[in-house]
C-alpha positions in Angstrom: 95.4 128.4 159.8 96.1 126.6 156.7 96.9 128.8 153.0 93.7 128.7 151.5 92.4 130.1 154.2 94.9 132.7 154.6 94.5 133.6 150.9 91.1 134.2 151.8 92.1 136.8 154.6 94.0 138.6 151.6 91.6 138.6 149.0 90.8 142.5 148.2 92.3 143.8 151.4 93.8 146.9 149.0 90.2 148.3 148.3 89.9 148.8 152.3 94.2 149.5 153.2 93.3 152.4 150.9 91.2 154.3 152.5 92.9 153.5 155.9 96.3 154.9 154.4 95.6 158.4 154.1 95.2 159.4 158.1 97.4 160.1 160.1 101.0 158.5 160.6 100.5 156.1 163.7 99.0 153.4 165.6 97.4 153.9 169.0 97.1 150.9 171.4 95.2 150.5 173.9 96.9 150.9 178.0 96.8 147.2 178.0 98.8 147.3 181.2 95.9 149.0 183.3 93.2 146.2 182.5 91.2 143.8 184.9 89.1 141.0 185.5 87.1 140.0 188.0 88.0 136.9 189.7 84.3 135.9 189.7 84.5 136.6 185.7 87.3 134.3 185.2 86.0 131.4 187.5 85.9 127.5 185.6 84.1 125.3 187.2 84.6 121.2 187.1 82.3 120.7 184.2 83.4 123.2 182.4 87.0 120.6 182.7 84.8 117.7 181.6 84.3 119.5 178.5 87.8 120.9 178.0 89.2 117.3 178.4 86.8 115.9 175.7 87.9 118.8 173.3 91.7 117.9 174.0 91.2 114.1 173.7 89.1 114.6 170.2 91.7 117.2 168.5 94.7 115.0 170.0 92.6 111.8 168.3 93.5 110.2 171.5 90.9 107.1 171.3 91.0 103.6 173.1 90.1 101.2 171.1 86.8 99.2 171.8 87.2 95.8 172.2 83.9 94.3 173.6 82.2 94.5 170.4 84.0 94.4 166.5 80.5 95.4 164.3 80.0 98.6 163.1 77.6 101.0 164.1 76.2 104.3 162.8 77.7 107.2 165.0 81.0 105.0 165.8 84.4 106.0 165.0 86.6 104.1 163.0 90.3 103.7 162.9 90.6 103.0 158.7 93.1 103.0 155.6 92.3 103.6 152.5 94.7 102.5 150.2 94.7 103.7 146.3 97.2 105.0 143.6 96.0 108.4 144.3 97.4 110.1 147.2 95.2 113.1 147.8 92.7 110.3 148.9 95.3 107.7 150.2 95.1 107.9 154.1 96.5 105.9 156.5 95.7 105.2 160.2 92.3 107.9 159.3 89.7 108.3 162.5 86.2 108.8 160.6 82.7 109.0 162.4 80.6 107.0 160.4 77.3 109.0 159.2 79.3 112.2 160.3 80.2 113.5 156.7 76.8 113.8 154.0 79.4 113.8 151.6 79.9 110.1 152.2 76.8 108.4 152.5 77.9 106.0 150.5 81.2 105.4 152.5 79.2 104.9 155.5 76.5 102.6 153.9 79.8 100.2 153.3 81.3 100.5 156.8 78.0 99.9 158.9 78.1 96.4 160.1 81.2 95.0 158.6 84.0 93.8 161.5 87.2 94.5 162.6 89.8 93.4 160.2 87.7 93.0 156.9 88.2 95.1 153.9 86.3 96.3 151.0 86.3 98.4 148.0 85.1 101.8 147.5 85.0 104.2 144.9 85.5 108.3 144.8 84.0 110.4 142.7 85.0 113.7 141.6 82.6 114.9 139.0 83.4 112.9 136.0 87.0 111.4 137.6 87.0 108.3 139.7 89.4 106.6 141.9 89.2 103.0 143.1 90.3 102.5 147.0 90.3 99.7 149.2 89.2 100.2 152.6 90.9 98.8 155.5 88.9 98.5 158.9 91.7 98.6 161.8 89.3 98.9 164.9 86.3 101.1 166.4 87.6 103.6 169.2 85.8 106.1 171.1 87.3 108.9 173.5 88.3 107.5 177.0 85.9 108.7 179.8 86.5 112.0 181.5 86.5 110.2 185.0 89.3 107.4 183.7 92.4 108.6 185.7 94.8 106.4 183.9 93.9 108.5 180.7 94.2 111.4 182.1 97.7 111.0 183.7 99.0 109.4 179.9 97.5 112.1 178.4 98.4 115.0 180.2 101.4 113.6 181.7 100.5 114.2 185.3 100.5 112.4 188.6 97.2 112.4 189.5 93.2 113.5 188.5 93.7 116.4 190.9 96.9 118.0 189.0 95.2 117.5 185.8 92.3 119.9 187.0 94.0 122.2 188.8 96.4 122.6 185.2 93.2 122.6 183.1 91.7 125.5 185.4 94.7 127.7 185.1 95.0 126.8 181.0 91.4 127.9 181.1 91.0 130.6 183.3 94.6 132.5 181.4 92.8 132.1 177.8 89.6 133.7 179.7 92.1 136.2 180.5 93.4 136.8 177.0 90.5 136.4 175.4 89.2 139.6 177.7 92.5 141.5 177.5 92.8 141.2 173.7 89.1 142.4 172.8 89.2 145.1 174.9 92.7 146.2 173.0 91.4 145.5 169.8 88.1 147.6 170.8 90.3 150.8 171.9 92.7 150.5 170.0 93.2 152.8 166.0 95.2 152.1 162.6 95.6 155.4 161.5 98.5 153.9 158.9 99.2 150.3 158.5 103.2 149.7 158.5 105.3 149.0 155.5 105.5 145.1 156.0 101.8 144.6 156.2 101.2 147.0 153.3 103.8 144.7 151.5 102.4 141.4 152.1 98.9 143.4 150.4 100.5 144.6 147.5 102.5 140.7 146.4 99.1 139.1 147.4 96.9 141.7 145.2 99.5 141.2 142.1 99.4 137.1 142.2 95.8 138.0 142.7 94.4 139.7 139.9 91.7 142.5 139.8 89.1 140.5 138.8 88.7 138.2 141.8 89.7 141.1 144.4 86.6 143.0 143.0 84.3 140.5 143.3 84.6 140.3 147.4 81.2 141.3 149.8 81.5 144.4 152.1 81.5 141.5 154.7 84.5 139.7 153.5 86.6 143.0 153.2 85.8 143.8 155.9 87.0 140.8 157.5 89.9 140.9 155.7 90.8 144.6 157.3 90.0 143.0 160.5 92.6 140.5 160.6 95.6 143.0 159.2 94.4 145.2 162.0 94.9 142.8 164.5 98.1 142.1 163.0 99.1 145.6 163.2 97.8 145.7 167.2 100.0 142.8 168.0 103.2 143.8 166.4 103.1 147.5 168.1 102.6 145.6 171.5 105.6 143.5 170.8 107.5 146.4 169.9 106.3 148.4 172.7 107.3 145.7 174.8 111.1 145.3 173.1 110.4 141.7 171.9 111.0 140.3 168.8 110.1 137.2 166.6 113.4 135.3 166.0 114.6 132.8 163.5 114.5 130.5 166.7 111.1 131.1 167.8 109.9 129.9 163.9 111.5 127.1 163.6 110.6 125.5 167.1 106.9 126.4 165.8 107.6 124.5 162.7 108.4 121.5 165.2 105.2 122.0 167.2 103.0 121.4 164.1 104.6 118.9 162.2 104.8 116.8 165.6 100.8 117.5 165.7 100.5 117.3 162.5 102.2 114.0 161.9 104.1 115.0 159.2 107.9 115.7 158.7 109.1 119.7 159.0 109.5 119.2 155.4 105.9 119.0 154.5 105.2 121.6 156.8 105.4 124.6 154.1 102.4 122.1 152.3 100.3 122.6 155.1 101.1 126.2 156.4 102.1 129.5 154.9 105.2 131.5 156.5 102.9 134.0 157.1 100.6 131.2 159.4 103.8 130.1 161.4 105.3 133.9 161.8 101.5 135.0 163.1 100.8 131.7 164.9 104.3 133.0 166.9 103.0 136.1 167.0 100.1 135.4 168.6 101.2 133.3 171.5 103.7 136.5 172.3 101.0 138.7 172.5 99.1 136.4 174.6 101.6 136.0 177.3 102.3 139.7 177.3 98.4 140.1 178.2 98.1 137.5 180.6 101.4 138.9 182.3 99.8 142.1 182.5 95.7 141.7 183.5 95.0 141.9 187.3 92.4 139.9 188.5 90.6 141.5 191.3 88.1 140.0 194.0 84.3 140.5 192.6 82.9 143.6 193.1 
């Protein structure tokens, strides 16, 4: 989750911590240790890997490249640079889908039926500002085919088809697990008082903030708002109950994780991701484990 949409999550969240403050002193979780699922409930079946491969090929951007054809077509994607003096639109080594984006008709009016290897110019506009790229075309790609075994050993890094659905089954059936576990928590479970850190991060957000934009929020977006420091809340009690804590340790290998997928350097990382996203992205992924460790999964009834 990337700032601005964190600072979303904060926007107003007083107006609603407020009212939450003045019951009682405690939070009361859920007896997350007594829940089930079904194993009927949990059950993936071989499309549902088809699909789950696709998804991890097209957020990895792992495309082949196409080499039977070098035009253009609407609907292809495109490996491209675009090269300029201004770097919030400078990219380099950028998949696009051509005619994916309505924001860049024009963009996609250029691309369709030039070739591999030609270049062209192309010009952004930003209301009354614009920049002057070139456009590099480096190749047309497409996602390899779910059946391709070679893929999916590179991909994956497993021996064989068969190993690669039996780990995309378990991956599958544990977030069905989670997913379960941690709505039925979340469902049962009360904020009667909302600890001191979470008040904290509130109260430095709401200052920076200013009245004036906190005011203006929908019932809907306060509400999400409470929503997401509840949840926060949840999780940290479970970790607590469970005598686990976030270390210094934990952060920083998160910090690797996402600048590797990312591709950028740990030092950028802060430009892309709040503490706060890293320290709940961690938090998260505890939480989850602790449910999955916990959820039997019974024969159907």
């Amino acid at each position: 989750m990337c700032k601005k949409f964190i600072t979303l999550l904060y926007i107003g969240i007083v107006l609603l911590l407020v009212v939450s403050c003045s019951a009682e002193q405690d939070i009361e979780v859920y007896d997350y240790k007594s829940i089930e699922v079904t194993r009927e409930y949990i059950e993936v079946t071989d499309e549902d890997v088809k699909t789950i491969i696709l998804l991890d090929y097209s957020s990895s951007e792992y495309y082949q490249p196409i080499l039977d054809r070098n035009i253009i077509n609407p609907g292809d994607t495109v490996l491209i640079d675009i090269l300029c003096d201004n770097k919030e639109y400078q990219l380099e080594d950028y998949y696009y889908i051509v005619g994916d984006s309505d924001n860049l008709e024009e963009l996609d009016k250029l691309l369709i039926g030039k070739t591999v290897g030609e270049s062209f110019f192309h010009v952004i506009y930003n209301g009354d500002v614009k920049t002057d790229t070139k456009v590099l075309v480096k190749g047309i790609c497409e996602l390899p085919d779910v059946n391709d075994e070679e893929a999916l050993k590179d991909f994956y890094s497993l021996e064989n088809k068969e190993t690669v659905y039996k780990f995309i089954k378990k991956r599958a059936q544990e977030d069905i697990i989670y997913d379960y576990a941690w709505n039925k928590t979340l469902v049962n479970s009360s904020v009667n008082k909302f600890p001191d850190n979470i008040l904290e991060k509130m109260n430095e957000f709401e200052l920076s903030l200013g009245p004036q934009m906190a005011s203006s929020l929908s019932d809907e977006e306060k509400q999400s708002i409470y929503n997401y420091y509840f949840e926060e809340a949840i999780a940290e009690t479970i970790l607590k109950n469970e005598n686990i804590k976030i270390s210094q340790t934990d952060l920083d290998i998160k910090k690797t994780e996402l600048s590797e997928k990312n591709k950028v350097s740990i030092d950028e990382i802060s430009d892309y991701f709040s503490d706060e996203d890293i320290y709940n992205a961690v938090l998260m992924e505890k939480v989850k484990t602790i449910l999955i460790t916990y959820t039997k999964v019974s024969e159907s009834e």
